[in-house]
C-alpha positions as CSV (number, residue, x, y, z in Angstrom):
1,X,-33.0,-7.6,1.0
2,X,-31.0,-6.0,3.7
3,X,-32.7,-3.9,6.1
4,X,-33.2,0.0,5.7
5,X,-32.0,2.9,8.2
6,X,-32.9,5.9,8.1
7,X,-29.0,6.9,8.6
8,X,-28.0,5.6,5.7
9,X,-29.6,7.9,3.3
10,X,-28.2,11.4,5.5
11,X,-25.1,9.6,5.6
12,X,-24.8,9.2,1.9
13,X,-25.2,12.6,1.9
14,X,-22.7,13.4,4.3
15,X,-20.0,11.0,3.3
16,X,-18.3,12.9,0.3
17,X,-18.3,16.5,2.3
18,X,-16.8,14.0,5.6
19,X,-14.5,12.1,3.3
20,X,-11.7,14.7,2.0
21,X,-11.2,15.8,5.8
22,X,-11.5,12.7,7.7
23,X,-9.5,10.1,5.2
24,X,-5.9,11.4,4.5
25,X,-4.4,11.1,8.0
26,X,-6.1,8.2,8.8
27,X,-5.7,5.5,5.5
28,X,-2.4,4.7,3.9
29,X,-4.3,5.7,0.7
30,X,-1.6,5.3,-2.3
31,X,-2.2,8.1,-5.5
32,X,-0.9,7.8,-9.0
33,X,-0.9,4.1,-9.0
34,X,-2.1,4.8,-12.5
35,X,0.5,7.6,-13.7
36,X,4.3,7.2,-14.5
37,X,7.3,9.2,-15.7
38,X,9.6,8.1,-18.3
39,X,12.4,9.7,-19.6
40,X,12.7,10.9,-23.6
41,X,14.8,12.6,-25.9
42,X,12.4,14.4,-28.3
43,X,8.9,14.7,-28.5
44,X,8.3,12.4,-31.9
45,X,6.2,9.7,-32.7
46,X,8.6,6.9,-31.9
47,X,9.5,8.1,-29.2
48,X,6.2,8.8,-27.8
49,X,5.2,5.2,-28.3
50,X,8.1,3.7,-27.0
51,X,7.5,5.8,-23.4
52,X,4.0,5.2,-23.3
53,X,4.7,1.3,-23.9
54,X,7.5,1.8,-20.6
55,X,4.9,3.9,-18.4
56,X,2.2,1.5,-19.0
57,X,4.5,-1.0,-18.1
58,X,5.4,0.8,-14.8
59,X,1.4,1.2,-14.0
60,X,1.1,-2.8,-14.5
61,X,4.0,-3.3,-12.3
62,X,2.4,-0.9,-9.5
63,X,-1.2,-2.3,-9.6
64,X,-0.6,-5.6,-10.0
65,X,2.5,-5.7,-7.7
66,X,4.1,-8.1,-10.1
67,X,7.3,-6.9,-11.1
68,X,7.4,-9.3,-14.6
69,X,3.8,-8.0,-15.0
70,X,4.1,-6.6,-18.6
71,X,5.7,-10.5,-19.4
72,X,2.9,-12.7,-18.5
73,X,-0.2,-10.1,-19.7
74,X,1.7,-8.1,-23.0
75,X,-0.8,-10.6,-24.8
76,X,-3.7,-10.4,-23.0
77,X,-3.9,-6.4,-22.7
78,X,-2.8,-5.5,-26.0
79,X,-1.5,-2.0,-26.6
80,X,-1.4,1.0,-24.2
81,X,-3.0,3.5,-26.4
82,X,-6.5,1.2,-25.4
83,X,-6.1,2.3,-21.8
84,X,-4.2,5.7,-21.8
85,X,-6.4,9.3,-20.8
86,X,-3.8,12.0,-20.8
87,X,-0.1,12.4,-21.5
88,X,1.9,15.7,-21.4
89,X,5.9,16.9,-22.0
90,X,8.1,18.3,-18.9
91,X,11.2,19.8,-18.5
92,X,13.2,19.0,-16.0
93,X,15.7,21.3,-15.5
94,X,19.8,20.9,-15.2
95,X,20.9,19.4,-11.7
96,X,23.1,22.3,-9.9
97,X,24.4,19.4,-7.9
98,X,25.9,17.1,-10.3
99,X,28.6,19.4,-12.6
100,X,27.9,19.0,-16.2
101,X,24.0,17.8,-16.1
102,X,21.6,19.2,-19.0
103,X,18.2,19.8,-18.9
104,X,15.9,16.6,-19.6
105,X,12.9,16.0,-20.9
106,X,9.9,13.5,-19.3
107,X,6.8,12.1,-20.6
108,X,4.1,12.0,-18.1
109,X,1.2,9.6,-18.9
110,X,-2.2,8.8,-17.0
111,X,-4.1,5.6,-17.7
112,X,-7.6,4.7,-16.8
113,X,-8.3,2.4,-13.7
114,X,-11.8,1.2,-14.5
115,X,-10.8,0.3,-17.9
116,X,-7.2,-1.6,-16.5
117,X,-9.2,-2.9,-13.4
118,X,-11.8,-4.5,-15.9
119,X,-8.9,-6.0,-17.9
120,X,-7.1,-7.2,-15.4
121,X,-10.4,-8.9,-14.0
122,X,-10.2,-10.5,-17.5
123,X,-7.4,-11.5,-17.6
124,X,-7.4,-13.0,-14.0
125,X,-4.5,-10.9,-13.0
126,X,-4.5,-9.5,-9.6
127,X,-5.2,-5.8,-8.5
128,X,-3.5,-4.2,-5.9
129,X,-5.6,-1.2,-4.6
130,X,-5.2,2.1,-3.1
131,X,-4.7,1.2,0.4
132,X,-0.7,0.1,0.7
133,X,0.8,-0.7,4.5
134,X,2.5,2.5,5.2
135,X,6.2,1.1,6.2
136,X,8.8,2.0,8.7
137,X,12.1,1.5,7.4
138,X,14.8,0.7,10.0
139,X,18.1,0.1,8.4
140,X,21.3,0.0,10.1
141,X,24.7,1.1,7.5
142,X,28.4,0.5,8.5
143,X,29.5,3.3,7.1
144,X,30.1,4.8,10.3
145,X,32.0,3.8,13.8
146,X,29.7,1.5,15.2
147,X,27.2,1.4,12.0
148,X,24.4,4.0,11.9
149,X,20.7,3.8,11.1
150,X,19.5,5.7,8.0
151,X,17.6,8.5,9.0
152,X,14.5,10.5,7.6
153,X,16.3,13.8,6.9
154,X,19.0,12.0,5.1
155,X,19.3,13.2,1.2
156,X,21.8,10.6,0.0
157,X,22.1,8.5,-3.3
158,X,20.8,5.9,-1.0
159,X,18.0,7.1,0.2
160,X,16.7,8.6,-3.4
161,X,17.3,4.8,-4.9
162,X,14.9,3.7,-1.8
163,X,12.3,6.4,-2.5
164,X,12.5,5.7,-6.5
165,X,11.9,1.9,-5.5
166,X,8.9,2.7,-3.4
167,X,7.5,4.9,-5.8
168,X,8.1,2.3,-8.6
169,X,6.5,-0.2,-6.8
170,X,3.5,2.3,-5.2
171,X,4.5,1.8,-1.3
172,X,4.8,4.1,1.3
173,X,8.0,4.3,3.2
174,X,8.6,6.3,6.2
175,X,12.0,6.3,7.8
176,X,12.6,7.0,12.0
177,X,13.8,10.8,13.0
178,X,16.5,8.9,15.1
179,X,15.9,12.0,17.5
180,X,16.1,11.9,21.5
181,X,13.1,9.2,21.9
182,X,14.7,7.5,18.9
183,X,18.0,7.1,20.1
184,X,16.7,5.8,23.6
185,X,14.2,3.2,22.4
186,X,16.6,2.3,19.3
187,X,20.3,0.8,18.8
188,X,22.6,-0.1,15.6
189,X,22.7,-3.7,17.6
190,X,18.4,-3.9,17.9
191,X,18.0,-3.2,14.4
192,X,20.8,-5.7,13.0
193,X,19.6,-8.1,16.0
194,X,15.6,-7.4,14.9
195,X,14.8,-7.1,18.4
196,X,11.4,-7.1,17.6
197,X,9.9,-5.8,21.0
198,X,12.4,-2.6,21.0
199,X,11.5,-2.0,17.3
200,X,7.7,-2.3,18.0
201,X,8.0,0.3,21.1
202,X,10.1,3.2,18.9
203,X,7.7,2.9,16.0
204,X,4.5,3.4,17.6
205,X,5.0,7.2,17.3
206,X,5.1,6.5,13.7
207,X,1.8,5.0,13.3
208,X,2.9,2.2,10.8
209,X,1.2,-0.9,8.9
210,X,4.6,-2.7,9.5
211,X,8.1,-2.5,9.9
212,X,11.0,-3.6,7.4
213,X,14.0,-3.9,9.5
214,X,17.3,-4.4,7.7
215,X,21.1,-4.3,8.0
216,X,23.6,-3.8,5.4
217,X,27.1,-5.6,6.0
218,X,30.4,-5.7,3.9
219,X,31.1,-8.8,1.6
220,X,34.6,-7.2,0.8
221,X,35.3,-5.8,-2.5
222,X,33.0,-3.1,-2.4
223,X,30.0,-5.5,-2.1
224,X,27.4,-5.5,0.7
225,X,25.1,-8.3,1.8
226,X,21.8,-7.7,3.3
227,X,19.6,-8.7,5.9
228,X,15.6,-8.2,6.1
229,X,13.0,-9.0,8.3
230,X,9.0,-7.7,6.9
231,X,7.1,-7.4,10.5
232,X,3.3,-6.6,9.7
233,X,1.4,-7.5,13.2
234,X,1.0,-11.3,12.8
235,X,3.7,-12.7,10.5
236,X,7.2,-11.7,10.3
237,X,9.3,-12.8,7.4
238,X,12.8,-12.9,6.8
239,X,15.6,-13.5,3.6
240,X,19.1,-12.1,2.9
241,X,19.8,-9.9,-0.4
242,X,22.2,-11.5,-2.2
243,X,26.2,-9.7,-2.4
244,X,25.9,-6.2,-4.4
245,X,26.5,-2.6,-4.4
246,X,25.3,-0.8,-1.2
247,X,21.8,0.6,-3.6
248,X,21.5,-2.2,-5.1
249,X,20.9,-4.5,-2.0
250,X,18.7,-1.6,0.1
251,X,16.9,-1.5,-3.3
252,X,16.6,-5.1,-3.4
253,X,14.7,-5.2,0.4
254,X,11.8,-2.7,-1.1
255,X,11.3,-4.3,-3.8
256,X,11.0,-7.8,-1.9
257,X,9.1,-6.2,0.8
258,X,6.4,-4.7,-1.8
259,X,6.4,-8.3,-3.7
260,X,5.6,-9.5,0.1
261,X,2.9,-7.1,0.2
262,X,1.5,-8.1,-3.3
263,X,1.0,-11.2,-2.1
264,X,-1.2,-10.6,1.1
265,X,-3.2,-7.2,-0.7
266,X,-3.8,-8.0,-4.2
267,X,-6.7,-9.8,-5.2
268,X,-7.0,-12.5,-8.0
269,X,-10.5,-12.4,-9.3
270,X,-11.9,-15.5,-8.8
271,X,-14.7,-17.5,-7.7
272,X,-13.8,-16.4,-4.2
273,X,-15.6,-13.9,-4.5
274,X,-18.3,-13.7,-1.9
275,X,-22.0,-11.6,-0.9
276,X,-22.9,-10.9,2.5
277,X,-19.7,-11.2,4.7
278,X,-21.2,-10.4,8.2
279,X,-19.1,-7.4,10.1
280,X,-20.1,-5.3,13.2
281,X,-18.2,-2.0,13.8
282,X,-18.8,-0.9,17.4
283,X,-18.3,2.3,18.9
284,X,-19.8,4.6,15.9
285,X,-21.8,7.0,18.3
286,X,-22.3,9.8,16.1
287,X,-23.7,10.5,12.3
288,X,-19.9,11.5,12.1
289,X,-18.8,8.3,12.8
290,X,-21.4,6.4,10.9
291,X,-20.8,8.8,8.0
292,X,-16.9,7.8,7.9
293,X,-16.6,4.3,8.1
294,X,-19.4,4.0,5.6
295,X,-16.8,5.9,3.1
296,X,-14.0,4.3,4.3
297,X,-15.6,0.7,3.7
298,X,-16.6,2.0,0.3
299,X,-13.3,3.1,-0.8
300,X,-11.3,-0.1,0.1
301,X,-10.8,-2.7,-3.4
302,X,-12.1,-5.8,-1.8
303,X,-15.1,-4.5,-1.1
304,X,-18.1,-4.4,-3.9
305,X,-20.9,-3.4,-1.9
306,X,-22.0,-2.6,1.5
307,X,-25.2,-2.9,2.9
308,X,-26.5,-1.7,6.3
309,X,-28.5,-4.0,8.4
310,X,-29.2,-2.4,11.3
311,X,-27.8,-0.1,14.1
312,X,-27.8,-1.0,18.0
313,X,-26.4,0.7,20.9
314,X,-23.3,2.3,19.3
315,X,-22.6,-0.8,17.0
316,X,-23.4,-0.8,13.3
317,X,-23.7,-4.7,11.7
318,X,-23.3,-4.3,7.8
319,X,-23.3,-7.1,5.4
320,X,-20.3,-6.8,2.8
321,X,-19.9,-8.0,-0.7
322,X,-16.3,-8.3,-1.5
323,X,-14.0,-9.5,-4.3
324,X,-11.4,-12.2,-3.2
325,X,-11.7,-13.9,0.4
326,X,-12.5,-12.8,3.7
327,X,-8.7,-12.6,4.5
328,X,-8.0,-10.3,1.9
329,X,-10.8,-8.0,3.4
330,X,-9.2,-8.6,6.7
331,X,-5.8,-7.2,5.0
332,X,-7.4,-4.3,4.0
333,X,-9.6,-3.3,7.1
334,X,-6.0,-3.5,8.8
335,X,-4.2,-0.7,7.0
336,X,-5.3,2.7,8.3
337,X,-6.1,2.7,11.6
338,X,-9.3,3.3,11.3
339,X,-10.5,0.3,12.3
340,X,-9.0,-1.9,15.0
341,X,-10.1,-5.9,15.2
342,X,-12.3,-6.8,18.1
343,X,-11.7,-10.0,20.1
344,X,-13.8,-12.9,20.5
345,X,-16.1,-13.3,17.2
346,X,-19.6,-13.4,17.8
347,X,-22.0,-15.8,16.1
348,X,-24.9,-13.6,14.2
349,X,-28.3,-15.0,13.2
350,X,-29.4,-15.1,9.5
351,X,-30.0,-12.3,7.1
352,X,-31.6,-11.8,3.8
353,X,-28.0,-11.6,3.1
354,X,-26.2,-14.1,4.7
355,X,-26.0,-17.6,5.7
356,X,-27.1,-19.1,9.0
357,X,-24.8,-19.7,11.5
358,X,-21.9,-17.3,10.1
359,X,-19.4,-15.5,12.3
360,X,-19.5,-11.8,11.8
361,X,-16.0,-9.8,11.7
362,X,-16.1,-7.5,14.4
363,X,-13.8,-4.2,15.1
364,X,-14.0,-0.9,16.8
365,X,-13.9,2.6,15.4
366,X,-10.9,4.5,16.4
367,X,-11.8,8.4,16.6
């Protein structure tokens, strides 16, 4: 049995009233992973079926991060009226912008996430949690002299298909200001060159999980190629788009990046699974501190359980049950910033809850 603290209770206590001020600004926590938006044209039955069959569809494709989710699981999940909670009519009001537009008419649905998580599990499908990489985009255009880089205040075409994407896929995207400090660190010619150590410097004001750098370039006929690199901290990966419009190729590098992601963050239930994975957290010198990473470790999806097993000196050591692998707790403990990996692994002695000779995870808080 792991051991007691005293904290632990107090902190409990604390952790609910701590977490709704402490959490937004520091996790790239992801909401309505298990909502969606589809378009109708009256409010009757059929019609009501047919969008909650297509936003179901969309939450599979968000949680799962498998874009041909809905494909491989329509058998195992059966219908959407098993999972949904709430559905209401909008209006959505005539566009002033585009000259002839009529008012519409959307379907909002919410399903429930214990009862698709459980499912899922079932079905050994993977679940993507809450916490997404929040992602600088830096992506040079030629539609200028000299090519351009998109920037944050721009409200083109382009820019809404790359914010539908991300919010069809449940990613967070954040695009540079290209202001004074911008335009110093930052060139048309780094971006399309991914000079990775110019790119790293501009986007530490950002705060980013990683980087997707990309250039758009003309294949003649009104077709672009395209150009990505992903750069989270410790692999960068690169592939071309193949020839298409201009949105349809800087659509086509979201969606790959989030299929990228999929693969590192979701977890496939299986006998992976593991109970007491060791990990120290120094630097928690307050009940505040304690109280906050206990909710923060709570909240991410690989974890199942977390017990405290004692506290020393400003370190807390914690034994962790988690679904999927140690790496895929490693993933998740990296988005945020809340936590930043320590060097230098310690070996830790036995525990009720884990194995001898084990080597404990170690990180620092980060006020």
């Amino acid at each position: 049995m792991p051991v007691k603290n005293p904290l632990r209770v107090l902190s409990c206590l604390l952790a609910a009233a701590l977490w709704l001020a402490a959490m937004p600004a520091r996790a790239a926590l992801m909401g309505g992973l298990y909502e969606a938006r589809v378009p109708v044209t009256d409010q009757s039955t059929l019609q009501r079926n047919a969008a909650l069959q297509q936003a179901f569809d969309a939450v599979l494709v968000k949680v799962t991060g498998n874009r041909a989710a809905m494909d491989s699981l329509a058998a195992s999940l059966g219908s959407p009226s098993q999972y949904i909670q709430q559905y209401r009519y909008e209006q959505v009001p005539a566009d002033p912008a585009v000259p002839g537009s009529l008012p519409g008419l959307l379907l909002w649905a919410k399903f429930d996430a214990g009862v698709i998580a459980k499912a899922l599990q079932a079905a050994h499908a993977p679940l993507w949690g809450a916490e997404r990489p929040r992602t600088l985009v830096w992506l040079a255009l030629p539609d200028a002299p000299g090519g351009r880089i998109l920037t944050a205040g721009d409200g083109s075409p382009l820019m809404q298909a790359l914010l539908t994407a991300a919010e069809q896929r449940g990613i967070v995207l954040v695009f540079p200001q290209m202001d004074g400090p911008d335009r110093a660190a930052v060139g048309v010619p780094d971006v399309v060159g991914f000079n990775a150590d110019r790119l790293a410097q501009a986007s530490t004001r950002y705060r980013a999980d990683a980087l997707l750098v990309g250039s758009l370039g003309s294949a003649g006929g009104g077709q672009y190629l395209g150009r990505w690199q992903l750069m989270p901290a410790d692999h960068p990966e690169t592939w071309d788009s193949p020839p298409g419009d201009e949105a349809v190729v800087a659509v086509d590098g979201v969606q790959t990046a989030a299929d990228r992601f999929a693969e590192r963050y979701a977890i496939v239930p299986n006998a992976q699974d593991q109970d007491g994975v060791a990990l120290e957290v120094d630097g928690i010198t307050s009940l505040d501190a304690y109280a906050k990473v206990l909710a923060y470790l709570n909240t991410l999806t690989p974890v199942r359980a977390v017990h405290v097993q004692r506290v020393a000196q400003g370190s807390v050591f914690y034994s962790v049950d988690i679904h999927g692998s140690v790496p895929n707790l490693q993933s998740a403990l990296a988005l945020g910033g809340m936590l930043a990996a320590a060097p230098a692994p310690a070996p830790v002695a036995a525990t009720g809850m884990a194995p001898a000779s084990v080597t404990a995870l170690r990180y620092s808080y980060v006020p």
